[in-house]
C-alpha positions in Angstrom: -6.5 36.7 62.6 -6.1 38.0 59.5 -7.8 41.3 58.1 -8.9 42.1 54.6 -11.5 44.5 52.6 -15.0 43.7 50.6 -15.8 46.7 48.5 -18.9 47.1 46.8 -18.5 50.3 45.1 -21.1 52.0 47.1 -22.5 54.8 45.4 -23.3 58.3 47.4 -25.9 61.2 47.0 -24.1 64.2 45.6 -21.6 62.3 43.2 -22.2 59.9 39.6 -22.0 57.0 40.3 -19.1 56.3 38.1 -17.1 57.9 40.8 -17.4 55.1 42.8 -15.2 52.6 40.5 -12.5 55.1 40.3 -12.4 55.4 44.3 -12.9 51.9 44.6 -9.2 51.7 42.7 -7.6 54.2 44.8 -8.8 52.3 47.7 -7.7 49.0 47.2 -4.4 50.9 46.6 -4.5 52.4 49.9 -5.6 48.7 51.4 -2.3 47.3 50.0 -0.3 50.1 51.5 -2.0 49.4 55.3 -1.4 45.9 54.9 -4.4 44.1 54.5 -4.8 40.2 53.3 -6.9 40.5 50.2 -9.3 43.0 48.8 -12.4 41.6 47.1 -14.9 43.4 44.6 -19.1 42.5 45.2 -21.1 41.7 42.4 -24.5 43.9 41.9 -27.3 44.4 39.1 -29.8 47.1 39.0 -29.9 48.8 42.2 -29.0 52.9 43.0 -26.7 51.9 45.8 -24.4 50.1 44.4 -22.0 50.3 41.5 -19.7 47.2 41.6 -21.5 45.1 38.6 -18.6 43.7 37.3 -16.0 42.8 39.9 -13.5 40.7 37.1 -13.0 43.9 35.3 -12.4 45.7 38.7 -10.1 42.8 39.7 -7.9 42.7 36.5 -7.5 46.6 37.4 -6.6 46.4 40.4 -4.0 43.7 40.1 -2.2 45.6 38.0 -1.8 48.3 40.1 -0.5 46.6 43.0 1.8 44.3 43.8 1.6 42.3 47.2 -2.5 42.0 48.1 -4.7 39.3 46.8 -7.5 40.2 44.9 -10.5 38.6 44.3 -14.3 38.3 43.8 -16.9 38.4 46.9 -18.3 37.0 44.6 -19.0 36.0 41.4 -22.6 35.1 41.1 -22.0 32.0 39.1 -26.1 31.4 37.9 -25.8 34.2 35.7 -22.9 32.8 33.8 -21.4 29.7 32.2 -18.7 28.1 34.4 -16.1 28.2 31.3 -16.8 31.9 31.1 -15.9 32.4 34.5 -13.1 30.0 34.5 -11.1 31.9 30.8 -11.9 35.3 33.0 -10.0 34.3 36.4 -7.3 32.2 34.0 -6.3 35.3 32.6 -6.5 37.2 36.2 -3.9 34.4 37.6 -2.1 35.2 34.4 -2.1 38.7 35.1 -1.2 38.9 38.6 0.1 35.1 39.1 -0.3 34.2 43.1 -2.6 36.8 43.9 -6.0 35.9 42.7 -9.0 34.9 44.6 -12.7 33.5 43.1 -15.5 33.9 45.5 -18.3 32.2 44.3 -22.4 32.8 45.0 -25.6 31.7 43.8 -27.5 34.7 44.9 -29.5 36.6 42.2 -27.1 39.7 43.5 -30.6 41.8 42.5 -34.0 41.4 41.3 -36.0 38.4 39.4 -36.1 40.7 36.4 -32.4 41.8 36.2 -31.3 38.1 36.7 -33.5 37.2 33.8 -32.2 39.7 32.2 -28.5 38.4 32.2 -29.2 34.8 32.1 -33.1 33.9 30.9 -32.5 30.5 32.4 -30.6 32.0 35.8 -33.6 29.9 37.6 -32.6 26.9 36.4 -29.1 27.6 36.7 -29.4 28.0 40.4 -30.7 25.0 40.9 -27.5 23.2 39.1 -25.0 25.2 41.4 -23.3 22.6 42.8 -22.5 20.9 39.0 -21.7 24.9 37.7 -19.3 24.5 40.7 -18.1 21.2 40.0 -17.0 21.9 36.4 -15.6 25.5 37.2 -13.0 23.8 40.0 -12.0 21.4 37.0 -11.4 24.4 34.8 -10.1 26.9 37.0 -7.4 24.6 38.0 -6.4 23.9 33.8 -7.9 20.1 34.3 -9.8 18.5 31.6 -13.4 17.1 33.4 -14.3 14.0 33.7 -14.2 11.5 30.7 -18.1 11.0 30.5 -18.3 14.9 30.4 -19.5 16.4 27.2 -16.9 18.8 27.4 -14.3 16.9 28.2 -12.1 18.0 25.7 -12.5 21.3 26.7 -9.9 23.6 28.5 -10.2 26.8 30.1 -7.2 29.3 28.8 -5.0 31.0 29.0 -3.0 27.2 30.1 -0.6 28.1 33.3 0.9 26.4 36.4 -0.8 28.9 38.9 -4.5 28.7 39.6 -7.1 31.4 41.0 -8.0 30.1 44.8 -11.6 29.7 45.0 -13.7 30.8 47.5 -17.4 29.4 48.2 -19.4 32.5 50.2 -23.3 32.5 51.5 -25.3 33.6 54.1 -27.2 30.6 54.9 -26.6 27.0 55.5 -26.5 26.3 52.1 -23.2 27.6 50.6 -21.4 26.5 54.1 -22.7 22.6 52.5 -21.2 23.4 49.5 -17.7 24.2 50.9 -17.3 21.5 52.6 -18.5 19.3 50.0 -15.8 20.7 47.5 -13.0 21.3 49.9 -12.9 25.1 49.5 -12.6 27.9 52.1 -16.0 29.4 53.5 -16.9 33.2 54.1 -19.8 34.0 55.4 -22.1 37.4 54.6 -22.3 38.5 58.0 -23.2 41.8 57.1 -26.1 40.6 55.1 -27.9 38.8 57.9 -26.6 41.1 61.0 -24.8 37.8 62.4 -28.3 35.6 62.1 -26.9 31.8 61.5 -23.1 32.8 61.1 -22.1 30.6 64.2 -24.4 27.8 63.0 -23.2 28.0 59.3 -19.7 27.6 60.1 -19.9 25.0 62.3 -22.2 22.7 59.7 -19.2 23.8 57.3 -16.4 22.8 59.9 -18.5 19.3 60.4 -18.8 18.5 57.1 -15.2 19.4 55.6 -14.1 16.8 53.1 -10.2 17.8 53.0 -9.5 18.8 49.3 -5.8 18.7 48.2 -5.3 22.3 48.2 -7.3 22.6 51.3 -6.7 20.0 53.3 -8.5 21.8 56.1 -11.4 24.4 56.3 -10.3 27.6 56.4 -13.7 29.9 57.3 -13.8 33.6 57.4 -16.9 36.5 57.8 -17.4 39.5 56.5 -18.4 42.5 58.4 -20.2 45.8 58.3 -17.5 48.2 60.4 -16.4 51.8 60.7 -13.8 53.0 63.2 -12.9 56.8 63.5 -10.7 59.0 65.6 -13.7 59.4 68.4 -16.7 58.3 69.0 -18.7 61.4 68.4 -17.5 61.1 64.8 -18.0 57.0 64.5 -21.6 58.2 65.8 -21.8 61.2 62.9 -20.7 58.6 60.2 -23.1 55.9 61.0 -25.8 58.3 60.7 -25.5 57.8 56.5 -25.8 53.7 57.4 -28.3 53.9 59.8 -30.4 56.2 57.3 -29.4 54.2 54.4 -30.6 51.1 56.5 -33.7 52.2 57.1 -34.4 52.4 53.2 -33.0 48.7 52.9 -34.9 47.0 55.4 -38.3 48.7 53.5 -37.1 46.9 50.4 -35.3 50.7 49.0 -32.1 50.3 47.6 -30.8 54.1 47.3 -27.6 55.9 47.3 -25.5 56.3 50.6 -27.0 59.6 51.7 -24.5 62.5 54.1 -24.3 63.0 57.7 -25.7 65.9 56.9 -28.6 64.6 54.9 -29.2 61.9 57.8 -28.9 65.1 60.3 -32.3 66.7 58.9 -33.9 63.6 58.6 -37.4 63.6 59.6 -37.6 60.3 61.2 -40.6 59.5 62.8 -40.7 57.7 66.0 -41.0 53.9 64.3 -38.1 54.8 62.9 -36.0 56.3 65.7 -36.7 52.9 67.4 -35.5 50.9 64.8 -32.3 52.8 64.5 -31.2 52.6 68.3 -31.9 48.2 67.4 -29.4 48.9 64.7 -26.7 50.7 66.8 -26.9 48.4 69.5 -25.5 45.7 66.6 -23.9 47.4 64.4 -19.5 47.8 64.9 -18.5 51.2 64.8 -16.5 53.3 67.1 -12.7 54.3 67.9 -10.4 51.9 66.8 -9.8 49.9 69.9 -13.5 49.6 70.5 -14.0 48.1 66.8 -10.8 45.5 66.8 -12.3 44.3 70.3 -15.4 44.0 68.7 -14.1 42.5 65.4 -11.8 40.0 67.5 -14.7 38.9 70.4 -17.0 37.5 67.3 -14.3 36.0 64.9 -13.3 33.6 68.2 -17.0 33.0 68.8 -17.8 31.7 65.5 -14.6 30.3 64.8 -13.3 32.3 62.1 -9.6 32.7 60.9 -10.2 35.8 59.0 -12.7 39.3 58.6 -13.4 40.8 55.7 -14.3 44.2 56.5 -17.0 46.6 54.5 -16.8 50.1 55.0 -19.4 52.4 53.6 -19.4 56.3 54.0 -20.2 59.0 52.1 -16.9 61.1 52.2 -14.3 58.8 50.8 -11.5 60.7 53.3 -13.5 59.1 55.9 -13.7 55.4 54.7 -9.9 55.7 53.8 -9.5 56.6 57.9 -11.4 54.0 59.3 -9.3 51.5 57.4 -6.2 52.9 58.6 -7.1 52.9 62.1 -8.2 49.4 62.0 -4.9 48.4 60.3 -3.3 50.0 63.2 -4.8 47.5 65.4 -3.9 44.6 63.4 -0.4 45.3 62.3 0.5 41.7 61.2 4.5 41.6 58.6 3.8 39.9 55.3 5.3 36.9 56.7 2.6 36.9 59.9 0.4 36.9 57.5 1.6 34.1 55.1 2.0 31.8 58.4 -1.6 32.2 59.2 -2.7 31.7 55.7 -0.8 28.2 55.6 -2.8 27.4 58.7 
């Protein structure tokens, strides 16, 4: 199995939130160091809690500051944007860091009606032409002209180079699982979105309906996953406290900054809300290492996935940099482990 990072650039009470890019660079850093697969940057509009609203211009960062990890989007919320847009940008990533480059697509709003509008006034309409956006972008992406009745055929995506960005196809439904496997791309589903709710089901429909692509001749399906492992359990406990807190403000529809252990310490949750916090921890994967990698490992093999992304969130950066590094110590896999499970 291999193990990689999502990183949404969480931002925390206490700190600008500008402060979350520049740890988000030091992190990946640190990911490449441990080991991991890839590292990919979210995409979010308008919201407190998150600062990642541009994850190409994270990407093109980060590839140049490291060497051996892949690097991509998780995702690129295509409705928003033209497909040749997005195709020029992830060009000139491969260019940048040829080999290395990943392009997770979604078709999520990745925040409100208003803010969607807001980037793209016809983002409604867009959606509902996904599967074309998608269509096109694979042509361009890959330095292919499209197809001769296109109106753009004559249209190429530069920079112009034999490498190409791997695209990715993510969701957390049915939907984008049908869209992989119509296009012959690899599949990762939001796990952490939906607390598990249709990942087994979504990857199979994906696995059933694979049409073998020539750079994919076989799915290849991965999940990501909400995890934190520290050095005992009294601390996993104390660090969960900011997610569990921060939960309860997502599930009412609040999107606010990662609050402290502290802050979630003199709390004064009500009794509603101490019951819907002990649902959450019986769900949620945190822990010492060994508990999480058991954990991580029992539901890739029941849903059938090849891969975990993993997103950490905690307020003290020291601590999210320690939960990595424990679970990298559970899944110490060479570069070349790595590359034989990647070719399948």
């Amino acid at each position: 199995m291999l193990l990689s990072v999502l990183d949404q650039s969480a931002v925390v009470t206490g700190r600008p939130a500008d402060a979350s890019i520049r740890e988000s660079l030091a992190l990946a850093r640190h990911a490449e160091a441990l080991g991991y697969h890839r590292y990919w940057l979210a995409e979010h509009h308008n919201t407190a809690a998150i600062a990642g609203s541009a994850p190409e211009i994270l990407i093109a960062a980060i590839a140049a500051t490291t060497t051996r990890i892949r690097v991509g989007s998780a995702g690129v919320m295509l409705p928003h944007y033209s497909s040749l847009k997005v195709a020029e940008q992830f060009r000139v990533l491969e260019a940048i860091a040829p080999g290395r480059i990943d392009l997770g697509l979604g078709r999520a709003p990745g925040g409100d009606g208003l803010t969607a509008h807001a980037l793209n006034p016809n983002a409604a309409v867009a959606a509902g032409h996904f599967p074309a956006q998608v269509r096109d972008l694979l042509a361009w992406v890959a330095g292919e002209k499209l197809a001769e009745t296109h109106p753009f055929r004559d249209v190429l995506a530069m920079p112009t180079g034999a490498g190409a960005p791997e695209v990715w196809m993510l969701g957390s439904s049915d939907y984008g699982a049908q869209v992989a496997a119509h296009f012959g791309l690899p599949y990762c589903f939001a796990h952490f979105i939906t607390d598990g709710q249709g990942a087994a089901e979504a990857l199979d429909l994906y696995r059933a309906q694979y049409r073998p692509s020539a750079r994919h001749p076989a799915p290849w399906g991965a999940i990501c996953v909400w995890a934190l492992a520290a050095d005992t359990q009294a601390e996993a406990e104390r660090q969960f406290s900011s997610r569990a807190l921060w939960r309860l403000g997502r599930d009412r529809g609040v999107y606010a900054p990662l609050p402290s252990p502290e802050e979630a310490a003199t709390y004064p949750y009500s009794e509603a809300e101490l019951v819907h916090i002990e649902r959450l921890k019986r769900t949620a994967i945190f822990g010492t290492a060994p508990q999480v990698a058991a954990r991580l490992r029992a539901l890739a093999e029941s849903v059938g996935a090849k891969e975990v992304a993993v997103l950490t969130a905690t307020h003290d950066p020291a601590a999210r940099r320690r939960s990595y590094e424990l679970l990298a110590g559970e899944f110490v896999l060479s570069w070349e482990e790595r590359a034989e499970i990647a070719a399948g």
